[in-house]
MDTraj code that builds the backbone (N, CA, C; nanometers):
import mdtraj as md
import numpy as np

residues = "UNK UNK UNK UNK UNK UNK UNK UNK UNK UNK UNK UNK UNK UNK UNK UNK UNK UNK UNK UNK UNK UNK UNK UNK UNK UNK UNK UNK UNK UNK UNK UNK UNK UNK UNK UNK UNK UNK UNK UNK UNK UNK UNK UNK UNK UNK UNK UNK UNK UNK UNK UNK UNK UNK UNK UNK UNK UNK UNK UNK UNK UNK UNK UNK UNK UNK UNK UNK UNK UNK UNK UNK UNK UNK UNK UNK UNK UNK UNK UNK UNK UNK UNK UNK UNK UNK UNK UNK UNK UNK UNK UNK UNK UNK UNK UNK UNK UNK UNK UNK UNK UNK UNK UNK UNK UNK UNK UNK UNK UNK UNK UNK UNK UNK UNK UNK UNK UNK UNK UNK UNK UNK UNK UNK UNK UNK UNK UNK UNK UNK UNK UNK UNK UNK UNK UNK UNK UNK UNK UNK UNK UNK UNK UNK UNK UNK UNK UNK UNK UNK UNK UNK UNK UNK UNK UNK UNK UNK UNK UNK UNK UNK UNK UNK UNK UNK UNK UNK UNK UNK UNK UNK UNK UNK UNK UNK UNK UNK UNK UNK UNK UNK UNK UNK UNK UNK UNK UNK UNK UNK UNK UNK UNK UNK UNK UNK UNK UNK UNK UNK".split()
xyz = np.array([
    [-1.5908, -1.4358, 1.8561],
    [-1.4514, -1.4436, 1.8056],
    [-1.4441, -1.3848, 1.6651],
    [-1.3423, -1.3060, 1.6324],
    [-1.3758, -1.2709, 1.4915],
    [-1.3026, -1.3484, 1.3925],
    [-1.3715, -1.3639, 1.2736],
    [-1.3426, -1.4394, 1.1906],
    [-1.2212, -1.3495, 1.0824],
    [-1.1907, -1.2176, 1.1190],
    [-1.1441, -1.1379, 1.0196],
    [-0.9737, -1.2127, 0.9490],
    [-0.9568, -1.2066, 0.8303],
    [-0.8231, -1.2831, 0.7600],
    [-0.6984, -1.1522, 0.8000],
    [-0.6540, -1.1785, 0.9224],
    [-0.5464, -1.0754, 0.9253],
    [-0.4313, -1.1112, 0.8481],
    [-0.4123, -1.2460, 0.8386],
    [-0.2714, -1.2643, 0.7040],
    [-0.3090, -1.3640, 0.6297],
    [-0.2768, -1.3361, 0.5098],
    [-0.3035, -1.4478, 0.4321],
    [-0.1703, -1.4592, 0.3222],
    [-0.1216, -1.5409, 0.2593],
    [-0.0166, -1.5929, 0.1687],
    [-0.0301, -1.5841, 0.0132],
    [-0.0262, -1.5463, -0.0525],
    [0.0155, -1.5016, -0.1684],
    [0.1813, -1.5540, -0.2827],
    [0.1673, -1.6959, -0.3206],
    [0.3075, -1.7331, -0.3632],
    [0.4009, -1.7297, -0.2690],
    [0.4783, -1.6938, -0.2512],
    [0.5705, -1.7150, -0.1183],
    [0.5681, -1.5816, -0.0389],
    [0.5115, -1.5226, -0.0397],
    [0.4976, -1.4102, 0.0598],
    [0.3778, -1.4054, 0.1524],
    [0.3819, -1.3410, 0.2908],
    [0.2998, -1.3731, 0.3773],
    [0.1990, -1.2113, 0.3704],
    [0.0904, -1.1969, 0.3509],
    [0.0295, -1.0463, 0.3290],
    [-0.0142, -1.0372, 0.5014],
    [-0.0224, -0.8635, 0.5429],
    [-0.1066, -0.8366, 0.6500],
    [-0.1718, -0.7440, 0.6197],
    [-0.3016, -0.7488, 0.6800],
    [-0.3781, -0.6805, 0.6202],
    [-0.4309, -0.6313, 0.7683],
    [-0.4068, -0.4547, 0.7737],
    [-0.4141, -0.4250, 0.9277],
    [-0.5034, -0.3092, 0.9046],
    [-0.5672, -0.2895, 0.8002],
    [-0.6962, -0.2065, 0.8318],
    [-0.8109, -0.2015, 0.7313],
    [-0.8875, -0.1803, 0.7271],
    [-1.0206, -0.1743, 0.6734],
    [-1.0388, -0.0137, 0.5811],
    [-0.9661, 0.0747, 0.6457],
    [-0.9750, 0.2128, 0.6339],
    [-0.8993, 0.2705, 0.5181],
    [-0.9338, 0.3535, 0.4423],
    [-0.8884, 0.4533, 0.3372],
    [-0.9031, 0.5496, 0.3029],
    [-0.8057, 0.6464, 0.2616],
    [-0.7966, 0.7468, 0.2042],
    [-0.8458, 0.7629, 0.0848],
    [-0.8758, 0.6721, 0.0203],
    [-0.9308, 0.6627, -0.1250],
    [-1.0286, 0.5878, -0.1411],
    [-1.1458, 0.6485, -0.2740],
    [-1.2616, 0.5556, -0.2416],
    [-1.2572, 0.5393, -0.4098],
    [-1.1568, 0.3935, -0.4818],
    [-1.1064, 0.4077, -0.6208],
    [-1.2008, 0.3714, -0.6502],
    [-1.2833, 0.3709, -0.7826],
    [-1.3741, 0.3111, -0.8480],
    [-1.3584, 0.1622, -0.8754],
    [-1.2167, 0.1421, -0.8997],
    [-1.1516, 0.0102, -0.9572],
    [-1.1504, -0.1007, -0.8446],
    [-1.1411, -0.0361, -0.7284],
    [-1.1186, -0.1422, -0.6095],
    [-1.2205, -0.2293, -0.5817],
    [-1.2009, -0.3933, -0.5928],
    [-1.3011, -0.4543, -0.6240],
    [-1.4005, -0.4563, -0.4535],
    [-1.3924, -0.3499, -0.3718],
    [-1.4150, -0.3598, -0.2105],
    [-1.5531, -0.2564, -0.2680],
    [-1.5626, -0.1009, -0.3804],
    [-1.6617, -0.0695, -0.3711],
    [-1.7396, -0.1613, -0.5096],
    [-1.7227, -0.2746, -0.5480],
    [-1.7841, -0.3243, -0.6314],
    [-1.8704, -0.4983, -0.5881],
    [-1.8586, -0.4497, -0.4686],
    [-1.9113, -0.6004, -0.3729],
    [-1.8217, -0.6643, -0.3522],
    [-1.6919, -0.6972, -0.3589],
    [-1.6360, -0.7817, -0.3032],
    [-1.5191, -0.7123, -0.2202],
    [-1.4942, -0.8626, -0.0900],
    [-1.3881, -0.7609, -0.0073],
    [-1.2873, -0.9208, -0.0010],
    [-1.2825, -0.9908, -0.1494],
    [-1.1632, -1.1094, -0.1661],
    [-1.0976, -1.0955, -0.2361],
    [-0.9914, -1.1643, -0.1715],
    [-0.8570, -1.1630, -0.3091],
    [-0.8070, -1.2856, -0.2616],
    [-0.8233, -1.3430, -0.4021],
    [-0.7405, -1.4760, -0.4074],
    [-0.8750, -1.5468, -0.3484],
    [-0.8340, -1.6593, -0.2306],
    [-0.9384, -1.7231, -0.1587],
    [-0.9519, -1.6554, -0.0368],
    [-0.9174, -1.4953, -0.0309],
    [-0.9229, -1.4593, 0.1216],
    [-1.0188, -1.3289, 0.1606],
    [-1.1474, -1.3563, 0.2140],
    [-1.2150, -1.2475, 0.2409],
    [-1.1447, -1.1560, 0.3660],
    [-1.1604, -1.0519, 0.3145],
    [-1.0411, -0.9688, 0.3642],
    [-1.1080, -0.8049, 0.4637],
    [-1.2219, -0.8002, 0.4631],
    [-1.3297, -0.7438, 0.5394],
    [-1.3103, -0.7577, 0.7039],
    [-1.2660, -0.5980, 0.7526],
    [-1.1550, -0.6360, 0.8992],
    [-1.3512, -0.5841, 0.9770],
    [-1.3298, -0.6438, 1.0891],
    [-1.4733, -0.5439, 1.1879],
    [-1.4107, -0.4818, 1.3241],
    [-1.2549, -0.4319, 1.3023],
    [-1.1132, -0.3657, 1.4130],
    [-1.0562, -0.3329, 1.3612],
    [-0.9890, -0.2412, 1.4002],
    [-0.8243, -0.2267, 1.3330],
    [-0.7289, -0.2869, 1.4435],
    [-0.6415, -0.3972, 1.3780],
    [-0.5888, -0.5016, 1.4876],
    [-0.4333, -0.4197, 1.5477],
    [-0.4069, -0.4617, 1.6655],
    [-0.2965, -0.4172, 1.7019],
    [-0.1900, -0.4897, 1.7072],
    [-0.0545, -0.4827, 1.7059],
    [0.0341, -0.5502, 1.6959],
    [0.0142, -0.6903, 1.7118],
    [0.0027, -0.6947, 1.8898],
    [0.0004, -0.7793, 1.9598],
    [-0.0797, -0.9076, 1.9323],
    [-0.1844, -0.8706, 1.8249],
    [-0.2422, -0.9260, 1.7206],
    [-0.1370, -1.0657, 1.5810],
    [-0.1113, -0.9047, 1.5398],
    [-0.0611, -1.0325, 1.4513],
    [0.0829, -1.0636, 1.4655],
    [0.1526, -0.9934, 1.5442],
    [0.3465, -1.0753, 1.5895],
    [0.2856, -1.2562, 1.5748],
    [0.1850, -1.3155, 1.6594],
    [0.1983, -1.4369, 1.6710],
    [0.1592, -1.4942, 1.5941],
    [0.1008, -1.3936, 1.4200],
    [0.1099, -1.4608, 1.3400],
    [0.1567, -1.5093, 1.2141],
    [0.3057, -1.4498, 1.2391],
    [0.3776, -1.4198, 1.1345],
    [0.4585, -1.5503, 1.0628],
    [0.4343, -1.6305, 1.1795],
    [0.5114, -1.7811, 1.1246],
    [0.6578, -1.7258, 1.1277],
    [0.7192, -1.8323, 1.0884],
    [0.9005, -1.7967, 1.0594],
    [0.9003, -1.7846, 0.9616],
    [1.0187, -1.6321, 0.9958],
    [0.9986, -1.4944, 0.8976],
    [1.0818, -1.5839, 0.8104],
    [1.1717, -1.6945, 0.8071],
    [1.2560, -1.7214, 0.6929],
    [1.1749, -1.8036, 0.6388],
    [1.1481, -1.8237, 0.6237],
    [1.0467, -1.9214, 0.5062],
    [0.9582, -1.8288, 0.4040],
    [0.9632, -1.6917, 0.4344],
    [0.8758, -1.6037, 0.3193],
    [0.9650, -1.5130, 0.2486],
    [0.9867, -1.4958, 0.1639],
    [1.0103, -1.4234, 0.0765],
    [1.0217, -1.2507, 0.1480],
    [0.8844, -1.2037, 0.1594],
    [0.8755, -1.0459, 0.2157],
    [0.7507, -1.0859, 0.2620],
    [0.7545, -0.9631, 0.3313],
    [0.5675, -0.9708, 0.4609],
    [0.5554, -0.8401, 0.3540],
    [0.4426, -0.8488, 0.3552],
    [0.3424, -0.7433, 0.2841],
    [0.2621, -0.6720, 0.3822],
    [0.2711, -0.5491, 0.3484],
    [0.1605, -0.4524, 0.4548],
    [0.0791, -0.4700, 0.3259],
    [-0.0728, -0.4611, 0.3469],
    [-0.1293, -0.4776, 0.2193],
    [-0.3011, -0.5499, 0.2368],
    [-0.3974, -0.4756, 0.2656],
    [-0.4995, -0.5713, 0.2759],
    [-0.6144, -0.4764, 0.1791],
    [-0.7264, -0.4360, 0.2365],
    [-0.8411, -0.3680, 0.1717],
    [-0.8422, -0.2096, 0.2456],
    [-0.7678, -0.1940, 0.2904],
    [-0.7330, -0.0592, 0.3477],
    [-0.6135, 0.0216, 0.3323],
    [-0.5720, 0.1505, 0.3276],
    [-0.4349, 0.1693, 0.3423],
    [-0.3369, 0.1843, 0.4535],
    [-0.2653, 0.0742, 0.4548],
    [-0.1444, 0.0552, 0.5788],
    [-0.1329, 0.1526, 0.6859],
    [-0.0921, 0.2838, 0.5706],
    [-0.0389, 0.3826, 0.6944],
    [-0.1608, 0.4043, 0.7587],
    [-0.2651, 0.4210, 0.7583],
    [-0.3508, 0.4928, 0.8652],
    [-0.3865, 0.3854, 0.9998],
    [-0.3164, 0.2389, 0.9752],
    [-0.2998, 0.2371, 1.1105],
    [-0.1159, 0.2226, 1.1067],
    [-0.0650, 0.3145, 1.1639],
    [0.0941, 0.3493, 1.1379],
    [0.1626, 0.2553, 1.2592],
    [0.0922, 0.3015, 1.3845],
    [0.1657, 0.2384, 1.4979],
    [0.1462, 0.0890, 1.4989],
    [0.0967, 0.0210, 1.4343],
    [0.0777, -0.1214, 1.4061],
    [0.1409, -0.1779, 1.3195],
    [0.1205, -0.0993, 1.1885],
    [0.2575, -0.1583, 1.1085],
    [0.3837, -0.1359, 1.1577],
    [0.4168, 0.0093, 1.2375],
    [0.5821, 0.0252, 1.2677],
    [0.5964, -0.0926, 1.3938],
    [0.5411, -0.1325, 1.4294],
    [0.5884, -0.2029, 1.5405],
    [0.5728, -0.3751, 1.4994],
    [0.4863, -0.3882, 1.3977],
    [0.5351, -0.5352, 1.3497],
    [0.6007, -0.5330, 1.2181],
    [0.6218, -0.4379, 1.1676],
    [0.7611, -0.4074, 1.0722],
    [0.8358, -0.4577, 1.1415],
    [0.9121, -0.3334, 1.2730],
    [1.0117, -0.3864, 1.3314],
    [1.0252, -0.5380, 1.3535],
    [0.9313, -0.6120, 1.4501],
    [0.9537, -0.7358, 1.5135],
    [0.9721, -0.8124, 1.4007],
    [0.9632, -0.7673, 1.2727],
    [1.0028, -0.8809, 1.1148],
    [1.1291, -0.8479, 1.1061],
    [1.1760, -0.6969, 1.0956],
    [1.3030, -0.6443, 1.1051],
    [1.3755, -0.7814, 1.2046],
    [1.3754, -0.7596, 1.2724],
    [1.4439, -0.7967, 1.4290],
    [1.4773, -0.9533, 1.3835],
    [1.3130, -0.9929, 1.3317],
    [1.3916, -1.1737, 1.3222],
    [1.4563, -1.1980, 1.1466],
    [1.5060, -1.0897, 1.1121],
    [1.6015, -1.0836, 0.9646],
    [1.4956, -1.1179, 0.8693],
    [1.3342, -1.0510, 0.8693],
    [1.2600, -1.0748, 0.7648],
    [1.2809, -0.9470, 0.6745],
    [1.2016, -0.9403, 0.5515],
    [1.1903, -0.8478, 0.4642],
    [1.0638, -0.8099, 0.4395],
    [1.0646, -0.6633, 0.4485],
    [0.9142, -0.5932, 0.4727],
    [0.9047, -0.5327, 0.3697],
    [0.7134, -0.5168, 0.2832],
    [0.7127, -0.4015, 0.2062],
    [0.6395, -0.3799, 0.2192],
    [0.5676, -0.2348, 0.2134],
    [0.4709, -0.1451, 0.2566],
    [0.3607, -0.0805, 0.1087],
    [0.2296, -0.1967, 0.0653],
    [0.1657, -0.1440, -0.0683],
    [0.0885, 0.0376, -0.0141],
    [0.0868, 0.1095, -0.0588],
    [0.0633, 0.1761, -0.0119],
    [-0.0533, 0.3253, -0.1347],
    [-0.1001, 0.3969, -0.0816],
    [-0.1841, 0.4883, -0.2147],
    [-0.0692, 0.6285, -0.1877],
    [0.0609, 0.6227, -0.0922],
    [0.1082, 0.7436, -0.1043],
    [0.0356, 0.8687, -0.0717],
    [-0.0280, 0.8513, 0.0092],
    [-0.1436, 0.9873, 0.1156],
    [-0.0767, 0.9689, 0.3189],
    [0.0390, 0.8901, 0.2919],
    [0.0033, 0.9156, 0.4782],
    [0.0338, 1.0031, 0.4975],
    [0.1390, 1.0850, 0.4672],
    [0.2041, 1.2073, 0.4853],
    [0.0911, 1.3310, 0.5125],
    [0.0191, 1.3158, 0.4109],
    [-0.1113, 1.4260, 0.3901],
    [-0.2065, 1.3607, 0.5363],
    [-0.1943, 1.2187, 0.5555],
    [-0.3341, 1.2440, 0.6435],
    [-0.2408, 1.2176, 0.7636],
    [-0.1572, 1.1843, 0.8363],
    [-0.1113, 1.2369, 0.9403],
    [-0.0067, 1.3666, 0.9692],
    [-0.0050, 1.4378, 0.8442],
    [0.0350, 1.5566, 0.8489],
    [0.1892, 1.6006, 0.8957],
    [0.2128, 1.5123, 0.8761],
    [0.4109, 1.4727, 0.8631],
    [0.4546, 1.3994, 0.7977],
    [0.6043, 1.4052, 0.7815],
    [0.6763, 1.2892, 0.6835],
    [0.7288, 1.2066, 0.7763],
    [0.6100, 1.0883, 0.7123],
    [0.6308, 0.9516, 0.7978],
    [0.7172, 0.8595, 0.7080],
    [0.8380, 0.9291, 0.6268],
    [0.9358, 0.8226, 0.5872],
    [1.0340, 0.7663, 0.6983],
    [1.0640, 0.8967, 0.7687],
    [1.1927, 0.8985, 0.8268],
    [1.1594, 0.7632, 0.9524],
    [1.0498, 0.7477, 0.9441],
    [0.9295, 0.6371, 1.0467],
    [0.9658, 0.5431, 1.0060],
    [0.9263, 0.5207, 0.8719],
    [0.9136, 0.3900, 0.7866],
    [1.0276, 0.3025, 0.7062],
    [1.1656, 0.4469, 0.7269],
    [1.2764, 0.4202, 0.6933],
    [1.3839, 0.2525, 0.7367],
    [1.3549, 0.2761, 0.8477],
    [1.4203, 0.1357, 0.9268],
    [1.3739, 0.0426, 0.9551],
    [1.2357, -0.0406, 0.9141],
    [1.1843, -0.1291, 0.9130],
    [1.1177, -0.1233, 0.7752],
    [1.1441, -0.0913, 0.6979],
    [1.0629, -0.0897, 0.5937],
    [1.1619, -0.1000, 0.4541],
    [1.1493, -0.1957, 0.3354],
    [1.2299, -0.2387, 0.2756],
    [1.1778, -0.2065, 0.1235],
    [1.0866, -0.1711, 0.1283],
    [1.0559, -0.1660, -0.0273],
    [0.8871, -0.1129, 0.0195],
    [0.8842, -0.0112, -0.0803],
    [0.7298, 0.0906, -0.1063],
    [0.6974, 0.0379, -0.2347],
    [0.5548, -0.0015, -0.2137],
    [0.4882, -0.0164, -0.3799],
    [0.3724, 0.1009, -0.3832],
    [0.3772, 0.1949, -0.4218],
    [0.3112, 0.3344, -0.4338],
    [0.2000, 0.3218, -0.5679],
    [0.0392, 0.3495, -0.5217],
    [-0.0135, 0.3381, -0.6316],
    [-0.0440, 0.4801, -0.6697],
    [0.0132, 0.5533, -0.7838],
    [-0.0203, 0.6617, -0.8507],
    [-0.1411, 0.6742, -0.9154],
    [-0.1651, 0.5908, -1.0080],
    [-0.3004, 0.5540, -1.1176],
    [-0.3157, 0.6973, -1.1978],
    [-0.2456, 0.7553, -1.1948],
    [-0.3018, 0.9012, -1.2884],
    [-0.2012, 1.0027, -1.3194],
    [-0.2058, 1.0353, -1.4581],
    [-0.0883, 1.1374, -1.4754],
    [-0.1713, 1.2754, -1.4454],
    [-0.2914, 1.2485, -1.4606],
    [-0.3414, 1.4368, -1.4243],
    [-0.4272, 1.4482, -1.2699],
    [-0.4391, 1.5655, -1.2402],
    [-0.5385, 1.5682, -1.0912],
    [-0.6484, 1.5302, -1.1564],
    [-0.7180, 1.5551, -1.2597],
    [-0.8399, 1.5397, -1.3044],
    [-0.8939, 1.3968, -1.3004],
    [-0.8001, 1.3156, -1.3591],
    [-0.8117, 1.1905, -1.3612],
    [-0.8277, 1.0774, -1.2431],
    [-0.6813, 1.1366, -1.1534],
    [-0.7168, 1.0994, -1.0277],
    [-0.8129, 1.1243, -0.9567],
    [-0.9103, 1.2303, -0.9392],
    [-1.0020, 1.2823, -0.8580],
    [-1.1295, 1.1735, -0.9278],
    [-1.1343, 1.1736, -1.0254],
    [-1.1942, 1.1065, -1.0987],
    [-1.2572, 0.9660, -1.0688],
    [-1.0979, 0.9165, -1.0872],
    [-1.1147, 0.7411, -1.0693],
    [-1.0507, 0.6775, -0.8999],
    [-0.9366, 0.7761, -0.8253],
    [-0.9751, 0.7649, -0.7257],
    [-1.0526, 0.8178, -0.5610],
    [-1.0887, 0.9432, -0.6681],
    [-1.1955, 0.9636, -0.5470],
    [-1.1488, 1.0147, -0.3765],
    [-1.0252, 1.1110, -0.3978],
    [-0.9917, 1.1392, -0.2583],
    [-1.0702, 1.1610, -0.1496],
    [-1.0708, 1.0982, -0.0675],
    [-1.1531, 1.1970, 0.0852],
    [-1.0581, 1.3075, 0.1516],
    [-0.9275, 1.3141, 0.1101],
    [-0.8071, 1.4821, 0.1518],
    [-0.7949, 1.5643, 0.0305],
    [-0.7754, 1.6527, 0.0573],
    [-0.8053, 1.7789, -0.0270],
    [-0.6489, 1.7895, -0.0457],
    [-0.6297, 1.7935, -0.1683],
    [-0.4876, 1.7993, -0.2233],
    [-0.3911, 1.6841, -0.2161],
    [-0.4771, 1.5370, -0.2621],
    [-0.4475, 1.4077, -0.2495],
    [-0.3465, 1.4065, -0.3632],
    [-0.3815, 1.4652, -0.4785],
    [-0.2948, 1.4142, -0.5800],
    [-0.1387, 1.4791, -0.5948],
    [-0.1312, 1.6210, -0.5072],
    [0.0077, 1.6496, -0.5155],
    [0.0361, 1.5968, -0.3974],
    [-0.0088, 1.5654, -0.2940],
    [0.0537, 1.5060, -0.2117],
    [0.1270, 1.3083, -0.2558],
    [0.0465, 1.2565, -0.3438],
    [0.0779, 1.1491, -0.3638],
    [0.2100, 1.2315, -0.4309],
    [0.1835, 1.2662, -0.5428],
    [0.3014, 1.2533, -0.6015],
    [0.4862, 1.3676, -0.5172],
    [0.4274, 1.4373, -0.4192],
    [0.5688, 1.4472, -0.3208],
    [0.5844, 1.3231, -0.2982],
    [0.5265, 1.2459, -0.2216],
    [0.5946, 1.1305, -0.1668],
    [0.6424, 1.1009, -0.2551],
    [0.6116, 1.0422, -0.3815],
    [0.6625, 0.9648, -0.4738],
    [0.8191, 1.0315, -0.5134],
    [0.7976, 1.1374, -0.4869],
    [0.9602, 1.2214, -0.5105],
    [1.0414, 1.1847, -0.3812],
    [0.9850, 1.1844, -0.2594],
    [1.0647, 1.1975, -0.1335],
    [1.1021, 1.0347, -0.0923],
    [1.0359, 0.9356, -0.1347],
    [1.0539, 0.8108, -0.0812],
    [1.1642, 0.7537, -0.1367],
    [1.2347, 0.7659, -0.2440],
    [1.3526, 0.7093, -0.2643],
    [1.5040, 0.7511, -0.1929],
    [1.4431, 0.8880, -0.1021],
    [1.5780, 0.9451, -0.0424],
    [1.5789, 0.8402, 0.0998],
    [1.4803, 0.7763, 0.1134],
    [1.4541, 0.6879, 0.2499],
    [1.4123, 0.5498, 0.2766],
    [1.3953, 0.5224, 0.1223],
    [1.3281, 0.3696, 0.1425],
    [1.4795, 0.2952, 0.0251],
    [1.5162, 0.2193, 0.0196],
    [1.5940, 0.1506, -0.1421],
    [1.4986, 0.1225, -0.2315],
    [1.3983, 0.0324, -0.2564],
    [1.3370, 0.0100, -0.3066],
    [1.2178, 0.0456, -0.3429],
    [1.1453, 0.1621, -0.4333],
    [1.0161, 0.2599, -0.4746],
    [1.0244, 0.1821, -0.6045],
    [0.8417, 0.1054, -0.5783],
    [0.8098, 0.0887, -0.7339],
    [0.6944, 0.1428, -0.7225],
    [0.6230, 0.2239, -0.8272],
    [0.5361, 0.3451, -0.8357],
    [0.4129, 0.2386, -0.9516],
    [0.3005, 0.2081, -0.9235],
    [0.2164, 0.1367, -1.0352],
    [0.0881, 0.2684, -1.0855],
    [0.1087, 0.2119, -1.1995],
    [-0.0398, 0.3095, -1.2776],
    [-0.0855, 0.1872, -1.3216],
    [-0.2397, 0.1998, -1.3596],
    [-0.3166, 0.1130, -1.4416],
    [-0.3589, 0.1429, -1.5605],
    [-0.3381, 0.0673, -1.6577],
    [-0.3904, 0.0407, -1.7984],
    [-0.5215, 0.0490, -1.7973],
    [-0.5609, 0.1055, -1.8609],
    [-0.6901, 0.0954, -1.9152],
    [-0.7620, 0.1671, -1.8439],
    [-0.7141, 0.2703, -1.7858],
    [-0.8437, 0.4161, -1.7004],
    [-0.8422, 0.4335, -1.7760],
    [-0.9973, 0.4736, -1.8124],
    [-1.0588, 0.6130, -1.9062],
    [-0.9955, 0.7522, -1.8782],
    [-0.9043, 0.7820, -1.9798],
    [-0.8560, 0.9179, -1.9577],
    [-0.6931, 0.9226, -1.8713],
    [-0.6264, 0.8250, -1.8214],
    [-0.5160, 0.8135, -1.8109],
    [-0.3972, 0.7619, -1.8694],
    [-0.3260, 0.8431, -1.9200],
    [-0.1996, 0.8103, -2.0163],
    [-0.0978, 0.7451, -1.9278],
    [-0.0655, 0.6297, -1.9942],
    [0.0008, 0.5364, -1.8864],
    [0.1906, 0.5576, -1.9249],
    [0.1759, 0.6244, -2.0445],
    [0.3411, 0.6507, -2.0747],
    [0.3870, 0.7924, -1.9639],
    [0.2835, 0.8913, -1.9655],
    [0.3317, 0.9926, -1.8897],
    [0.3170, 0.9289, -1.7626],
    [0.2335, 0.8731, -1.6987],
    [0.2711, 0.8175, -1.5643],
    [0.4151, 0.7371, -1.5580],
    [0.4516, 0.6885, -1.6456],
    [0.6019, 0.6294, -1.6071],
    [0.6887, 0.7121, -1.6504],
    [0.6393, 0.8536, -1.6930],
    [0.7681, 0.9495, -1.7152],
    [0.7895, 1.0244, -1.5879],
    [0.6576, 1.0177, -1.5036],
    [0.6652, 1.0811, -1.3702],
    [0.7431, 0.9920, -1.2429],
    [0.7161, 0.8864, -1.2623],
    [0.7706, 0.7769, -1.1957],
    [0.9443, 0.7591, -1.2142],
    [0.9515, 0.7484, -1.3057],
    [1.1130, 0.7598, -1.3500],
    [1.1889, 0.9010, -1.3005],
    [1.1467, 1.0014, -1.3353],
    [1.2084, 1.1761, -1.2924],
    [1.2077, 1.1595, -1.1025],
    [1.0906, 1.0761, -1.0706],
    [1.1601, 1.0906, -0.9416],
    [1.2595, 0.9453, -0.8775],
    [1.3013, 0.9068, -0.9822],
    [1.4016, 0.7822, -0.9016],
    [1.3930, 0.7045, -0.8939],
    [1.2123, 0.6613, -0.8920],
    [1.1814, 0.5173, -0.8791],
    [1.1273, 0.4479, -1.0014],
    [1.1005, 0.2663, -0.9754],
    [1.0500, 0.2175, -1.0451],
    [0.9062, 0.1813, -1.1016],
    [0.8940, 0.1905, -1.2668],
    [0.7836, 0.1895, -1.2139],
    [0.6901, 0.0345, -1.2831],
    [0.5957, 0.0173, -1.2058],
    [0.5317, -0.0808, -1.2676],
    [0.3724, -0.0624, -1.3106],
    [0.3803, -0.1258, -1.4410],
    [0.2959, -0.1138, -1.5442],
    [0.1664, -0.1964, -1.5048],
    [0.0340, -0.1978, -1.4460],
    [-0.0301, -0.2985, -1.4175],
    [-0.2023, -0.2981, -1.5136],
    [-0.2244, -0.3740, -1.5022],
    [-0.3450, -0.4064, -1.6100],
    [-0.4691, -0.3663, -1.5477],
    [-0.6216, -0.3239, -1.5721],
    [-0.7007, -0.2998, -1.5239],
    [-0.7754, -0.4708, -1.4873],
    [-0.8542, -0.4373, -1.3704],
    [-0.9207, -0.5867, -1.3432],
    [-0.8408, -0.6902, -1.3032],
    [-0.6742, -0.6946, -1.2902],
    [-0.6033, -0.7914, -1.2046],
    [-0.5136, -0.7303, -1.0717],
    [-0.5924, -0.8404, -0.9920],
    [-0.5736, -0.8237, -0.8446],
    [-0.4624, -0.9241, -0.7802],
    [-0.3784, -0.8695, -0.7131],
    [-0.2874, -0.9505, -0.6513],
    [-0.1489, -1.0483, -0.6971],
])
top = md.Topology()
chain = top.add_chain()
for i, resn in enumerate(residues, 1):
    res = top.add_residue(resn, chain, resSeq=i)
    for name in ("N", "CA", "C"):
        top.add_atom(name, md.element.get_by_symbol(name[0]), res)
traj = md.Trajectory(xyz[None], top)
């Protein structure tokens, strides 16, 4: 039976955490520094789960705040799992948001807003870098042309989502955290300021 934490709670919000897998291999992420917890929840998947998985474990959607796509992997690369328990949160009048590194587009090779548009309520987009240098740097793409692709999305997601908040981190070596929120702002969205070393 597997023991893997497909949701776990966070203050009043319910997190799912539907893959193991990434586009990015950040230095900062406490997953390549030995640990795969946050909070009290080891978060280390040995599947990528399918819907049918976690619908029955969403509890009643009114009692949470927002469901979080959001575990030790990035969301979109399993897409058909989040769009289909997006929806079924949609459906029972919950509120969805999708944490995301802003690469699905690049790794399934379309714009998966127009996807993510109707079940999906709010994007938290992690930028972490005003230059390619920096990004390549500290997060370490496995796609070739990760960093302009993050930052299209970051331009294109406010024509499709309401809610884009865009985070950089304090305290990279070599990333200016004022020009990251000048980039964040020119395209529409919000942005949030986050500290190095705090998780969740």
């Amino acid at each position: 039976m597997s023991q893997s934490t497909l949701v776990y709670d966070i203050r009043n919000s319910r997190y799912l955490n539907i893959t193991g897998r990434c586009t990015l291999r950040c230095q900062f992420c406490p997953k390549h520094n030995g640990s795969k917890q946050v909070h009290d929840y080891q978060l280390a998947l040995d599947h990528q789960p399918k819907a049918q998985e976690l619908i029955p474990l969403l509890g009643d959607v009114s009692s949470f705040d927002e469901y979080v796509f959001c575990g030790y992997g990035e969301p979109t690369l399993n897409l058909a799992t989040l769009l289909e328990v997006a929806g079924a949160i949609k459906s029972q009048g919950g509120r969805v948001r999708v944490n995301t590194d802003g690469l699905g587009n690049l790794f399934h090779r379309r714009n998966i807003l127009p996807e993510l548009a109707p079940v999906v309520d709010a994007l938290s987009i992690s930028l972490n870098a005003d230059t390619e240098a920096a990004y390549l740097r500290h997060c370490q793409p496995k796609l070739k042309g990760a960093y302009h692709a993050v930052n299209e999305f970051i331009k294109l997601a406010p024509q499709y989502i309401a809610k884009v908040q865009v985070s950089a981190i304090d305290g990279l070596e070599g990333v200016d955290i004022v020009r990251c929120k000048q980039i964040v702002l020119a395209a529409n969205a919000e942005f949030k300021h986050r500290h190095l070393g705090v998780v969740g």
